[in-house]
SEZA-129425 format. One record per atom (N, C-alpha, C, O, CB): y, z, x. Coordinates in steps of 0.02 Angstrom, whole numbers, padded with zeros to 5 digits, always signed. Glycine has a CB too. Example, Ala and Ser with C-alpha at 12.3 -4.5 7.8 and 13.67 -1.06 7.14 Angstrom:
-00284+00390+00660/-00225+00390+00615/-00165+00390+00660/-00166+00423+00712/-00224+00452+00565/-00112+00354+00642/-00053+00357+00684/+00002+00394+00645/+00057+00402+00670/-00030+00286+00704/
***
This chain:
+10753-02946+02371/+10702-02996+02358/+10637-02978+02392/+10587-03014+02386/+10726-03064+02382/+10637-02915+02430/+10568-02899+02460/+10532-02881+02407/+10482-02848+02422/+10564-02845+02513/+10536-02887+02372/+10486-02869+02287/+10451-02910+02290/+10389-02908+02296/+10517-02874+02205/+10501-02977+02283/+10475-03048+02238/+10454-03087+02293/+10454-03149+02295/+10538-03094+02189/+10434-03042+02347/+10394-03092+02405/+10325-03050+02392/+10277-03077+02364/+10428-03089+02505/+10324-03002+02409/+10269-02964+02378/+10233-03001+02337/+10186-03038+02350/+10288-02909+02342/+10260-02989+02287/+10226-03000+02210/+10188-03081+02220/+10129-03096+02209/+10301-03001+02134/+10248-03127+02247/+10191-03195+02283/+10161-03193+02314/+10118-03237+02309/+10200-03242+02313/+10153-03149+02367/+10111-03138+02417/+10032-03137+02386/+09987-03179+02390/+10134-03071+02453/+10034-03070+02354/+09999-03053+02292/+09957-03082+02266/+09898-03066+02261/+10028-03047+02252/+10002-03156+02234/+09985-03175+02173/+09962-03245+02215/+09943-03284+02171/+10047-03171+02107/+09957-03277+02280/+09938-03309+02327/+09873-03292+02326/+09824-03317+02299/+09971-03300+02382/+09884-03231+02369/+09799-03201+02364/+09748-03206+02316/+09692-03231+02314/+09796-03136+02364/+09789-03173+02272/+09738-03176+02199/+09715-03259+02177/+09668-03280+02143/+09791-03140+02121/+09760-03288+02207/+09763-03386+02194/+09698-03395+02227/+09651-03424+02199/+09839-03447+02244/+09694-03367+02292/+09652-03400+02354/+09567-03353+02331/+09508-03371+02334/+09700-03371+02458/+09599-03294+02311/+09538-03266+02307/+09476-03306+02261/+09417-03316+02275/+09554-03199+02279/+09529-03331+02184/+09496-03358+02123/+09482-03419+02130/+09450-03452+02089/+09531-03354+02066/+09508-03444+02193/+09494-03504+02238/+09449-03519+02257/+09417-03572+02253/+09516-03509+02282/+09440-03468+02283/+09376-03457+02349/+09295-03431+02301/+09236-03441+02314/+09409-03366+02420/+09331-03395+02243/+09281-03386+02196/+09260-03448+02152/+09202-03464+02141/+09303-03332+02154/+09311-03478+02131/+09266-03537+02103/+09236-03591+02136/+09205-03635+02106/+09296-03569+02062/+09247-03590+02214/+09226-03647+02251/+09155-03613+02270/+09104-03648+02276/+09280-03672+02318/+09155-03551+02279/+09082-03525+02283/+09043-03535+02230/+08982-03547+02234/+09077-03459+02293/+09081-03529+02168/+09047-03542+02097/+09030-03599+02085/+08973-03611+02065/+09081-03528+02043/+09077-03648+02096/+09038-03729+02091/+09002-03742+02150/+08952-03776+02136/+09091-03795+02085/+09008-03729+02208/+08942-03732+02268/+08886-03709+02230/+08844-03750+02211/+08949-03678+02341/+08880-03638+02215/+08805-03626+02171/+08792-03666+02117/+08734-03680+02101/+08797-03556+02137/+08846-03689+02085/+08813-03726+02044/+08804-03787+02059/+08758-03813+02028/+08834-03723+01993/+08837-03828+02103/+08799-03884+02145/+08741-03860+02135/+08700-03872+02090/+08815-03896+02223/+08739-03813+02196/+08660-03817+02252/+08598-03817+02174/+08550-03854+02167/+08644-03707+02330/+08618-03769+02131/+08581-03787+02073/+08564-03858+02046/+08508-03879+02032/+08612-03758+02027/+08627-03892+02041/+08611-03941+02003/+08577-03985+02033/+08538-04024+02004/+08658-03965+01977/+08590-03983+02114/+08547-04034+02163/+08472-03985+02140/+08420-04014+02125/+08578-04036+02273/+08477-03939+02141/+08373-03918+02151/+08349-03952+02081/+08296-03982+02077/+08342-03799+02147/+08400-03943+02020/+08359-03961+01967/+08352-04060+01979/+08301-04093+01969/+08405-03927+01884/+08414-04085+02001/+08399-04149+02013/+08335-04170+02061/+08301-04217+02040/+08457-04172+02038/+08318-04145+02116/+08259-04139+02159/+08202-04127+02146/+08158-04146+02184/+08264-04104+02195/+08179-04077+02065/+08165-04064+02053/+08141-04129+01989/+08083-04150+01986/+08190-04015+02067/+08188-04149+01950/+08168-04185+01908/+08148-04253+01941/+08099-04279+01915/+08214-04186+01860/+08181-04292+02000/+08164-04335+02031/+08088-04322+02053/+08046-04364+02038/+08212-04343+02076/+08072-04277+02083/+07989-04245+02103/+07955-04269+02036/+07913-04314+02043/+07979-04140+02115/+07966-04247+01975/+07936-04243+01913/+07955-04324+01913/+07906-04357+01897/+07966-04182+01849/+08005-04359+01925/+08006-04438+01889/+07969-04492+01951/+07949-04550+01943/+08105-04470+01870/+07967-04446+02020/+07897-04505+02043/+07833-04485+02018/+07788-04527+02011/+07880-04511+02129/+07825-04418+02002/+07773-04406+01979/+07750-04440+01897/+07692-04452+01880/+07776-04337+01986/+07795-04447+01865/+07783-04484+01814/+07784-04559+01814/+07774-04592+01763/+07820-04464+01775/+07800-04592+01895/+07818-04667+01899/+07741-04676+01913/+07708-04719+01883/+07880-04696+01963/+07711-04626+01967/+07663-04626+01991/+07608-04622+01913/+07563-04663+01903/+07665-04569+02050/+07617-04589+01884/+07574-04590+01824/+07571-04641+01774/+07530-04658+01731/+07586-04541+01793/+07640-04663+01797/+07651-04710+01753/+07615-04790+01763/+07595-04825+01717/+07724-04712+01752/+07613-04806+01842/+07587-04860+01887/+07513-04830+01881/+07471-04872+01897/+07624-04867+01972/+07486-04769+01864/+07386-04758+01852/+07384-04790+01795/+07345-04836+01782/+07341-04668+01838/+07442-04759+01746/+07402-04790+01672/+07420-04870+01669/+07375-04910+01659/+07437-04748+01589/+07468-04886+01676/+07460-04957+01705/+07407-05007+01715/+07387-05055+01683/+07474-04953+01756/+07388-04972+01785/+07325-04994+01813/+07265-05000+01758/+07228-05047+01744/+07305-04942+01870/+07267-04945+01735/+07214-04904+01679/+07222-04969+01649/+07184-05013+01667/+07236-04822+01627/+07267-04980+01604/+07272-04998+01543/+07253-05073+01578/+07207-05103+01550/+07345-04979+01497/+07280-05100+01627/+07255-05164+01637/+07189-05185+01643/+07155-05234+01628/+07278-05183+01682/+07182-05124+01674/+07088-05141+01657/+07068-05137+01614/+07043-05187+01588/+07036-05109+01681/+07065-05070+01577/+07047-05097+01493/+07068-05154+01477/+07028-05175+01434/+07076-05056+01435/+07114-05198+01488/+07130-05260+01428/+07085-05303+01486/+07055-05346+01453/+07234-05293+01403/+07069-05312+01557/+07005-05341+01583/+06967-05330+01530/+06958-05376+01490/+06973-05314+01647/+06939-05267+01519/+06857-05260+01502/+06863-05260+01436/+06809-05259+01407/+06812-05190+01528/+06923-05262+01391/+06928-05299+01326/+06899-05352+01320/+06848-05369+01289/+06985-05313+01309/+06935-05378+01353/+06939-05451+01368/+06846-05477+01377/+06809-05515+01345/+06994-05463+01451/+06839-05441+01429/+06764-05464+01457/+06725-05433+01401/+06689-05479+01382/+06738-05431+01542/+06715-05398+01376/+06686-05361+01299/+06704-05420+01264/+06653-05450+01246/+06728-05279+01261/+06773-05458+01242/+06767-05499+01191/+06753-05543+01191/+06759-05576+01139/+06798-05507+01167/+06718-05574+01263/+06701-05628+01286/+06607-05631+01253/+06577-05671+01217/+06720-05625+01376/+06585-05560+01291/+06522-05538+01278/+06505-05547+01214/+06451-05575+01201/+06512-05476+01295/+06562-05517+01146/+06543-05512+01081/+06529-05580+01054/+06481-05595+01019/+06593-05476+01043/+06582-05624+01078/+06568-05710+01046/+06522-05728+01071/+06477-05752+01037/+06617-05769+01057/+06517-05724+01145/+06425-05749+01174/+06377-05734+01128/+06331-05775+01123/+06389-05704+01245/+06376-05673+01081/+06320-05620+01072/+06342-05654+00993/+06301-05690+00964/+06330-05517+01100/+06379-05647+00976/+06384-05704+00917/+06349-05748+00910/+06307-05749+00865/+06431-05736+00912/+06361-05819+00971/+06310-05864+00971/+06265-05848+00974/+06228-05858+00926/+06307-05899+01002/+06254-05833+01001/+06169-05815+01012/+06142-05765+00945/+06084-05748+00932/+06157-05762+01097/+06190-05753+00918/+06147-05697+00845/+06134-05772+00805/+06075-05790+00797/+06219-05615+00778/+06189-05812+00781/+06197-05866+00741/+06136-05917+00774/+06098-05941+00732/+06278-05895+00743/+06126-05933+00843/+06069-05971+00861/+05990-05937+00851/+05940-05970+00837/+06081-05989+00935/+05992-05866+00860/+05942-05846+00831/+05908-05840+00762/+05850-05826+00749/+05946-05811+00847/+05975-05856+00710/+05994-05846+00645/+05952-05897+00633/+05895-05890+00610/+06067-05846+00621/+05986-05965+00650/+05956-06032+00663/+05863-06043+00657/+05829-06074+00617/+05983-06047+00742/+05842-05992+00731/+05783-06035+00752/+05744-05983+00696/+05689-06002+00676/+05756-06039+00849/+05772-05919+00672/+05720-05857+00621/+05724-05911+00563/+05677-05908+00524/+05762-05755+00594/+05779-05967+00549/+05771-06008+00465/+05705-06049+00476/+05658-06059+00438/+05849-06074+00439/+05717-06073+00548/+05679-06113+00540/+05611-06100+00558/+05570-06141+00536/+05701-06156+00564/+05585-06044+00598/+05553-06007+00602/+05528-06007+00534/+05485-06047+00519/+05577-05960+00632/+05549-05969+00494/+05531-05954+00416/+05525-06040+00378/+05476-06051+00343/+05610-05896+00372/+05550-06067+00383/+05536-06141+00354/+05453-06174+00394/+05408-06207+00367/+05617-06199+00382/+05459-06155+00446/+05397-06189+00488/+05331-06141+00455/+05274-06164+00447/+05407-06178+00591/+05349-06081+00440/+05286-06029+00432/+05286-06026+00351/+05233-06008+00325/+05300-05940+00473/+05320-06036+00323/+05307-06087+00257/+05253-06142+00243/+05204-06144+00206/+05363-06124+00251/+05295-06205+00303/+05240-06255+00304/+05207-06260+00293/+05182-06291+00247/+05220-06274+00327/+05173-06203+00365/+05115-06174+00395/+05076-06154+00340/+05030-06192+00324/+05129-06116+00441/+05086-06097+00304/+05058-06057+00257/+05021-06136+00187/+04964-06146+00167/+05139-05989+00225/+05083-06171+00172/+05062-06211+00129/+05007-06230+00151/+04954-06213+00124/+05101-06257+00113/+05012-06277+00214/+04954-06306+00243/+04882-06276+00253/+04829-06303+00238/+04975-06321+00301/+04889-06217+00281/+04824-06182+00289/+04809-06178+00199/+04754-06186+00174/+04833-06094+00338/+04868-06166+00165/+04826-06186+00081/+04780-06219+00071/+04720-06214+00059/+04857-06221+00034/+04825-06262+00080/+04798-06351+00076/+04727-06358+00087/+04684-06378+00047/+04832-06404+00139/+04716-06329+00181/+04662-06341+00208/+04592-06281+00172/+04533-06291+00157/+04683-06335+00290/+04625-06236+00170/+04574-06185+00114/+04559-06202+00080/+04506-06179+00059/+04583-06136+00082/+04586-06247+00050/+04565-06284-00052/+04519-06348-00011/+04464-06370-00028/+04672-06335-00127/+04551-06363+00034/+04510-06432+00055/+04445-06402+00085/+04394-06434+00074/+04554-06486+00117/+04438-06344+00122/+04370-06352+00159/+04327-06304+00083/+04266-06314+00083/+04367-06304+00264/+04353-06255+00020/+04317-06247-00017/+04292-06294-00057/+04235-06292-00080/+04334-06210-00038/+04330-06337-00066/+04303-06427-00107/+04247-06436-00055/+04186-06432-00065/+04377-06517-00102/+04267-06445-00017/+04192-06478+00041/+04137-06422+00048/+04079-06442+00046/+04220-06496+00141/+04145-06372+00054/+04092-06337+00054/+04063-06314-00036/+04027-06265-00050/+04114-06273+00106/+04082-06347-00069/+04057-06352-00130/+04027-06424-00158/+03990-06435-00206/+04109-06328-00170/+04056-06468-00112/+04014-06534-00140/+03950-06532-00096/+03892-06547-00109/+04058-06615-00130/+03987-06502-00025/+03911-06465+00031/+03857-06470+00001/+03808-06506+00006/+03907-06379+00052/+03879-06412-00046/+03834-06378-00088/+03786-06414-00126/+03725-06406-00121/+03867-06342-00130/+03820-06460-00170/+03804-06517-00216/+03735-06561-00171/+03677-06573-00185/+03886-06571-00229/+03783-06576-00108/+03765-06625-00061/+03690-06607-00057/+03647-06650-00062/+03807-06622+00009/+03673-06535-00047/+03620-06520-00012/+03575-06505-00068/+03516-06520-00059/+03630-06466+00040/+03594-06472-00139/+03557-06484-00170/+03528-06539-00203/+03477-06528-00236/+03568-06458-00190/+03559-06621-00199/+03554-06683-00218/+03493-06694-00181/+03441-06716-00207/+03614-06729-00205/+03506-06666-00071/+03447-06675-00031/+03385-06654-00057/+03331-06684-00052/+03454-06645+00028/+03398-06588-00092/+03326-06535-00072/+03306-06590-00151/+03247-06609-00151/+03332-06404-00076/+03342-06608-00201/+03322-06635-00260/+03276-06708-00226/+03217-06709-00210/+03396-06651-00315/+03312-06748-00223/+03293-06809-00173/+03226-06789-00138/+03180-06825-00158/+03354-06824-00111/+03204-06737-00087/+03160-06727-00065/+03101-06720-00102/+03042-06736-00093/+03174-06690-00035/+03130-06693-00143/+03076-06668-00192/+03029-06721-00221/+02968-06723-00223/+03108-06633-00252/+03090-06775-00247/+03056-06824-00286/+03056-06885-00229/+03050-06946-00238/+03098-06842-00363/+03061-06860-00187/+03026-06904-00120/+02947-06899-00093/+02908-06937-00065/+03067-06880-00054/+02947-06830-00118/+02880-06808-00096/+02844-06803-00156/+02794-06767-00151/+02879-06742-00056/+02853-06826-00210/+02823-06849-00268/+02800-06916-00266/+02741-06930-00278/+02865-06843-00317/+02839-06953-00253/+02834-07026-00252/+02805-07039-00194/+02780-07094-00182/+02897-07063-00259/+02805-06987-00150/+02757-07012-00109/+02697-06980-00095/+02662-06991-00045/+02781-07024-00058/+02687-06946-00132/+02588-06925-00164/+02576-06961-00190/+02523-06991-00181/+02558-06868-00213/+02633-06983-00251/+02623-07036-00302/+02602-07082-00264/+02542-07072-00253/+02681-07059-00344/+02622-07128-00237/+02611-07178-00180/+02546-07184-00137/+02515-07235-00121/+02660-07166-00133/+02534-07115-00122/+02473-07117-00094/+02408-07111-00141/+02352-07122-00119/+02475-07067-00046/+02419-07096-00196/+02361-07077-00253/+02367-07156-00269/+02320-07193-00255/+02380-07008-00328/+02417-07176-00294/+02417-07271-00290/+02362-07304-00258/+02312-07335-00276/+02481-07303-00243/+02393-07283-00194/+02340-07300-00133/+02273-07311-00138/+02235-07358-00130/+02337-07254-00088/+02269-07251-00154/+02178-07233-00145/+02162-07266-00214/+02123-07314-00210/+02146-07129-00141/+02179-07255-00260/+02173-07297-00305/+02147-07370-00316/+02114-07401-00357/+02217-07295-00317/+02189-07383-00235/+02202-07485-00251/+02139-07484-00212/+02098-07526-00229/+02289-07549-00208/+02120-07435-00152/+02060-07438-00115/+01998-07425-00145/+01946-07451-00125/+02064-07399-00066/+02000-07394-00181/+01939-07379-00222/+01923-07451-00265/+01877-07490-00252/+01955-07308-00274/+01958-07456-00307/+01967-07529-00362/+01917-07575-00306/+01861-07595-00321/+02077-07573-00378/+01951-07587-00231/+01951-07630-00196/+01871-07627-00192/+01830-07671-00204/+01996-07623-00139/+01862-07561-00173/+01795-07544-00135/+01712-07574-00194/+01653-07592-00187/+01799-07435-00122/+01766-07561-00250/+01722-07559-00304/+01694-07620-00308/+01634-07631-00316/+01751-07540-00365/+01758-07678-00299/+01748-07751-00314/+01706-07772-00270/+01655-07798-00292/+01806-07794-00314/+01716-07768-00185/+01682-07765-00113/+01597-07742-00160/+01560-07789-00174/+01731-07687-00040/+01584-07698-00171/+01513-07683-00194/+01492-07728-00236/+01446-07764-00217/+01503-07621-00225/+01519-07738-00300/+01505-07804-00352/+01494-07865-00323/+01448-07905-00331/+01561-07820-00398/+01555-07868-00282/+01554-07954-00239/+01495-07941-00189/+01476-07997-00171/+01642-07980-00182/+01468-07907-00167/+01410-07903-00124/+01359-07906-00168/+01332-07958-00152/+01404-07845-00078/+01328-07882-00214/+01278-07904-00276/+01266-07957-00299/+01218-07970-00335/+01288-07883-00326/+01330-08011-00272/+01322-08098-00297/+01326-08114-00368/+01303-08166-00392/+01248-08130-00277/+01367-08049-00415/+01408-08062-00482/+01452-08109-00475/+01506-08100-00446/+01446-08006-00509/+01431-08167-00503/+01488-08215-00538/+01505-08224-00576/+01554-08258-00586/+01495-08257-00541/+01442-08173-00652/+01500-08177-00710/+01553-08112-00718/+01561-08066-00679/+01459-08182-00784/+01584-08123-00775/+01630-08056-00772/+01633-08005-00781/+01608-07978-00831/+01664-08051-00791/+01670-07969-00726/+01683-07894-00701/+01716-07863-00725/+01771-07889-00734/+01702-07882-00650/+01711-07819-00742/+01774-07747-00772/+01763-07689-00720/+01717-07649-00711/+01753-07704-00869/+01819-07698-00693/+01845-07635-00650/+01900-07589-00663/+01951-07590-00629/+01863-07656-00593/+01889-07538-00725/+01950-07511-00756/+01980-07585-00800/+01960-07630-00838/+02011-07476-00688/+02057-07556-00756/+02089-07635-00787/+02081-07703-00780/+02111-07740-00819/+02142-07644-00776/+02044-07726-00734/+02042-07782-00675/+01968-07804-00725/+01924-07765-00743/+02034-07749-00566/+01973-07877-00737/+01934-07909-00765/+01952-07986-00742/+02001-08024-00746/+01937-07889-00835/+01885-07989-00718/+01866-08041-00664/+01814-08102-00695/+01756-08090-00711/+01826-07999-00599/+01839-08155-00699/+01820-08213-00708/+01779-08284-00660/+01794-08289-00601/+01871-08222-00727/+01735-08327-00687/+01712-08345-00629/+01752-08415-00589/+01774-08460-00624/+01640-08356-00646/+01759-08417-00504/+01799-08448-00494/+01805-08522-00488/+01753-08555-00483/+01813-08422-00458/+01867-08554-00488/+01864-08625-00505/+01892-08650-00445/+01935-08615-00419/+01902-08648-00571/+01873-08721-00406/+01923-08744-00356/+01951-08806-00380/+01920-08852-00407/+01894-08755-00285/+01985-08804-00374/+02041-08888-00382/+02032-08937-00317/+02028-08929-00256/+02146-08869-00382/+02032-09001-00369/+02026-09042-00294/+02087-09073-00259/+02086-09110-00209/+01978-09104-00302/+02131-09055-00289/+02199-09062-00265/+02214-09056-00197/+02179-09018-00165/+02237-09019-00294/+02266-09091-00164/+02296-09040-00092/+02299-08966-00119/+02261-08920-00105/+02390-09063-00061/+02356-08968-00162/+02386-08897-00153/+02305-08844-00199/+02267-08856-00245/+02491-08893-00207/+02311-08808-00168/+02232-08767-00203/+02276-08733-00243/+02329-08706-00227/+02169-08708-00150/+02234-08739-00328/+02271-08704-00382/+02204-08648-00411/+02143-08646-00411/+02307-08769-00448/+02268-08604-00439/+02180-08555-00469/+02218-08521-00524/+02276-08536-00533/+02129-08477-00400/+02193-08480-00557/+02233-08406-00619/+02227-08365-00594/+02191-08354-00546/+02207-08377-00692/+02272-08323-00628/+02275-08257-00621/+02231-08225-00672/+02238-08219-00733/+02342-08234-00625/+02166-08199-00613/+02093-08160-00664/+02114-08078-00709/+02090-08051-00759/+02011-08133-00590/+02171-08058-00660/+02176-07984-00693/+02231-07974-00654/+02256-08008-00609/+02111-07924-00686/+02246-07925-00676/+02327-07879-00665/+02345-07808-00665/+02332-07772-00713/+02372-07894-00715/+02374-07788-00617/+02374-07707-00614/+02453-07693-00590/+02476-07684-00534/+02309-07671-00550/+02480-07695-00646/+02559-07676-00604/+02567-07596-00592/+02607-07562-00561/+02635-07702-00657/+02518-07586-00627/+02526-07503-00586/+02534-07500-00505/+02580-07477-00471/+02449-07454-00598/+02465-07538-00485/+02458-07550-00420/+02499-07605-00376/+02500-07614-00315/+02397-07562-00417/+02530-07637-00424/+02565-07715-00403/+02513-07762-00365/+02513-07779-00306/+02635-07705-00345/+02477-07775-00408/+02421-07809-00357/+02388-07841-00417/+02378-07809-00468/+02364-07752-00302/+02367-07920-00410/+02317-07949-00467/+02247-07987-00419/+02231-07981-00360/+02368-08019-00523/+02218-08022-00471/+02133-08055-00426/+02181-08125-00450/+02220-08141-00495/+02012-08037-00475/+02155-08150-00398/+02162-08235-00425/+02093-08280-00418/+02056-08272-00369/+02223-08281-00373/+02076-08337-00481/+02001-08337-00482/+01993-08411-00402/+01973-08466-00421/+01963-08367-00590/+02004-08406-00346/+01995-08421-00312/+01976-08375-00239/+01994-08317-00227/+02031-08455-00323/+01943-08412-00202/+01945-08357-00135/+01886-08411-00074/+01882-08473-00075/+01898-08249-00166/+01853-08370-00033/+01833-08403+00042/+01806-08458+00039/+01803-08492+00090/+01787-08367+00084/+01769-08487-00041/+01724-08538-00034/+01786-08590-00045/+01776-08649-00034/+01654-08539-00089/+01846-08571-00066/+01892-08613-00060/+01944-08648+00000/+01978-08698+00009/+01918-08589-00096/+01922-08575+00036/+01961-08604+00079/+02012-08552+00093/+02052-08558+00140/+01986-08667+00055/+02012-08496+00049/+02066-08440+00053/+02067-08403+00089/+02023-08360+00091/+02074-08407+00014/+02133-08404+00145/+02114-08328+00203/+02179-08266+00166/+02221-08266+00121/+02143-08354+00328/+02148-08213+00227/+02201-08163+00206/+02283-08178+00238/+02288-08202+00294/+02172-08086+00235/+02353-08160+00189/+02409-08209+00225/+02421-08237+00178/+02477-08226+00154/+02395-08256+00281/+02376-08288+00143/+02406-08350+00102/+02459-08334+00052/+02464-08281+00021/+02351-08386+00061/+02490-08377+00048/+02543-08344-00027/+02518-08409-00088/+02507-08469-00080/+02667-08348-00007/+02517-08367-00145/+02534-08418-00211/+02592-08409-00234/+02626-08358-00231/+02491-08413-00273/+02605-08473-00265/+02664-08434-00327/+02659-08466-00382/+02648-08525-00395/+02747-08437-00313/+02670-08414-00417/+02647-08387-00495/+02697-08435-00542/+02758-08437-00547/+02665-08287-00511/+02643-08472-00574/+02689-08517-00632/+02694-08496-00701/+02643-08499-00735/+02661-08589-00641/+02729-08483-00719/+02748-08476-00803/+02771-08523-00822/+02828-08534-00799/+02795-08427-00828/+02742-08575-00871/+02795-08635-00919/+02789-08682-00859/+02842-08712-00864/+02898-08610-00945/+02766-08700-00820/+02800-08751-00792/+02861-08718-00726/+02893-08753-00688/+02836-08792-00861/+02862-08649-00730/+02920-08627-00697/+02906-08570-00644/+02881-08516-00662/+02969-08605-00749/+02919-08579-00591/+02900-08529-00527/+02929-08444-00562/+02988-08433-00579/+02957-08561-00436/+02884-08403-00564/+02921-08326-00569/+02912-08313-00512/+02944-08261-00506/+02894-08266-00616/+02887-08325-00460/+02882-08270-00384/+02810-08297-00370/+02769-08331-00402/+02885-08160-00398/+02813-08259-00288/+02743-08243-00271/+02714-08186-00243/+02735-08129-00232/+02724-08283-00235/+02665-08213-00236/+02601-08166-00210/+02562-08175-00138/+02540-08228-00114/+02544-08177-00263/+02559-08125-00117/+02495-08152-00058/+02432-08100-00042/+02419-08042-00058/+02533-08163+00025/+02408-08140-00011/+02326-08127-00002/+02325-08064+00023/+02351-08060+00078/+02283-08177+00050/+02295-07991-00010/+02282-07954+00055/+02208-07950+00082/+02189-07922+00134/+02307-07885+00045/+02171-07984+00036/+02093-07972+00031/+02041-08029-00004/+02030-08038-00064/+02085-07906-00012/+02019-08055+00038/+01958-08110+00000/+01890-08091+00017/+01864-08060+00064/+01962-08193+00026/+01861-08128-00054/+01796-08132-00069/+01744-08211-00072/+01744-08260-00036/+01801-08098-00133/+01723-08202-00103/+01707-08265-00089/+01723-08314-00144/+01725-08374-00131/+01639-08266-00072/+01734-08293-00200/+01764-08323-00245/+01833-08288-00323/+01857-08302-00378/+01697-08350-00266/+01834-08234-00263/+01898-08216-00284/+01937-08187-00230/+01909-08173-00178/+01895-08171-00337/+02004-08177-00239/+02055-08146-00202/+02095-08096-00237/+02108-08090-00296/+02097-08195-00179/+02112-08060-00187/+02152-07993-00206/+02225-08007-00177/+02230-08021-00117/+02116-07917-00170/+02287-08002-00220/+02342-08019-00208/+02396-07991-00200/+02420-08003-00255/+02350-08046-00236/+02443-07956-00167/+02510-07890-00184/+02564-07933-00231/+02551-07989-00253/+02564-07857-00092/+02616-07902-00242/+02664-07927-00290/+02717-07929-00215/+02728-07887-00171/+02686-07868-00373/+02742-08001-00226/+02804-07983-00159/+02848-07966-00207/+02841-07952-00267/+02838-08051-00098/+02921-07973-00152/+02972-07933-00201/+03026-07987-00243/+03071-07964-00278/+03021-07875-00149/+03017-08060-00234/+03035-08109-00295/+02991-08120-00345/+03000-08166-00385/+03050-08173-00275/+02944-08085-00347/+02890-08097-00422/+02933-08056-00477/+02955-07999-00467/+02794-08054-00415/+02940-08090-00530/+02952-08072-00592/+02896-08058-00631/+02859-08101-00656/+02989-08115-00620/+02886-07967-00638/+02827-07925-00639/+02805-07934-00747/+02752-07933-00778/+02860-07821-00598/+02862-07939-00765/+02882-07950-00819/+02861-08012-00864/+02851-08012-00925/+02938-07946-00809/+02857-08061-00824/+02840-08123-00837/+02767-08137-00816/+02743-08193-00814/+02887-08168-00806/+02738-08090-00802/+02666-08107-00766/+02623-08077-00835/+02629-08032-00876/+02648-08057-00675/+02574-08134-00820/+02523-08086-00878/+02447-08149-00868/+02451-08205-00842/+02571-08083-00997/+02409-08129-00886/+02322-08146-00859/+02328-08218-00883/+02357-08234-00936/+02240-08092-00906/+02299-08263-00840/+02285-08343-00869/+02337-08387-00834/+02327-08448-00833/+02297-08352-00960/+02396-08359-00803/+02441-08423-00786/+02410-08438-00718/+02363-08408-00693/+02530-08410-00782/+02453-08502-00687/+02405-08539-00641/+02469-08518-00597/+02528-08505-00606/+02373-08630-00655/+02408-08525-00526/+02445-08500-00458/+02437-08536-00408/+02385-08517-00382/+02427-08441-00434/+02465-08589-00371/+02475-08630-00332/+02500-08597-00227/+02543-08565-00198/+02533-08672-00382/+02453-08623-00216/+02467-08592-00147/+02503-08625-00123/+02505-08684-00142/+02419-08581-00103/+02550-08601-00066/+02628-08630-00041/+02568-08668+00025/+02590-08704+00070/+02717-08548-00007/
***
């Protein structure tokens, strides 16, 4: 049997050797599998760690989302309130525009009746300053007539006078209160007539008559000028110029 101790002996060894070899073999491959585990753990804080940045990251972006989407609706309102005040803006400058129309048409109307206005003046002036040469040629007119009669009545003519139109009769007094006389002549050019009374009657300058037609007052007259037996008379402004004519009788107020 010293063989078959051998041969176990042997085959012991060879046990212990393949023993000893695979316990070395799974030790290396431990110590491996721990480096790759150490290794991937290194890599999985490093990715926890990356993982807790983007995290962070990302939380802030959804802050500044957030605060961006806050900004955009602010900025909304405010586009829509600006939207607002540009309508009405544009509605007011509309108005505006009409109005200054308005007022353009209105101040060219006025500076065209202006126009009117001032030529009506310079017209008006015109025949202002006609009527009043006219007026003054009147004048001299009624002074001259006057002057003429003043010379006659100084000559001590009592029968009748022709002065142009003015035809003069000799004068009469009434013995009445009220002093009555005619109308000797008439000049409505001049608005002025003789009446056949005057100083020996009693007539000053002032007096008024009034002028009878029919039985019926047309207006009066008053004195601007006496003689001695006639008077010079103006037309006031209730004489009915129309109704007057040589011969009616004139009663002093």
């Amino acid at each position: 049997m010293p063989g078959s101790g051998k041969m176990l002996r042997l085959i012991l060894i060879i046990l212990v050797v393949a023993s000893l070899a695979l316990a070395s073999a799974a030790a290396y491959l431990l110590q491996q599998q721990m480096q790759k585990s150490a290794t991937l753990n290194d890599k999985l804080n490093v990715a926890l760690k990356q993982e807790k940045q983007i995290q962070g990251s990302l939380d802030s972006s959804r802050q500044e989302i957030s605060r961006l989407n806050s900004l955009l609706s602010e900025s909304d309102g405010r586009i829509k309130s600006l939207e607002g005040k540009l309508s009405d803006a544009e509605n007011e400058k509309k108005t505006l525009a009409n109005t200054i129309a308005n007022i353009t048409n209105q101040i060219s109307a006025l500076t065209e009746k202006n126009s009117q206005y001032l030529k009506g003046m310079e017209d008006l002036k015109s025949k202002l300053d006609g009527e009043k040469k006219q007026l003054e040629t009147v004048t001299k007119e009624k002074q001259d007539l006057l002057s003429q009669l003043d010379k006659l009545q100084a000559k001590g003519g009592s029968e009748a006078v022709k002065l142009e139109k003015i035809v003069v009769t000799p004068g009469k007094a009434d013995a009445s209160d009220a002093l009555e006389g005619k109308v000797a002549s008439i000049d409505k050019k001049l608005k002025f007539l003789i009446i056949d009374v005057g100083a020996k009657d009693g007539v000053s300058p002032g007096d008024t008559f009034a002028c009878i037609n029919k039985n019926k007052e047309i207006g009066t007259v008053r004195v601007s000028k006496i003689y001695e037996s006639l008077s010079a008379a103006d037309f006031m402004p209730d004489l009915q110029v129309k109704a007057l004519k040589e011969g009616l009788k004139v009663i002093r107020k």
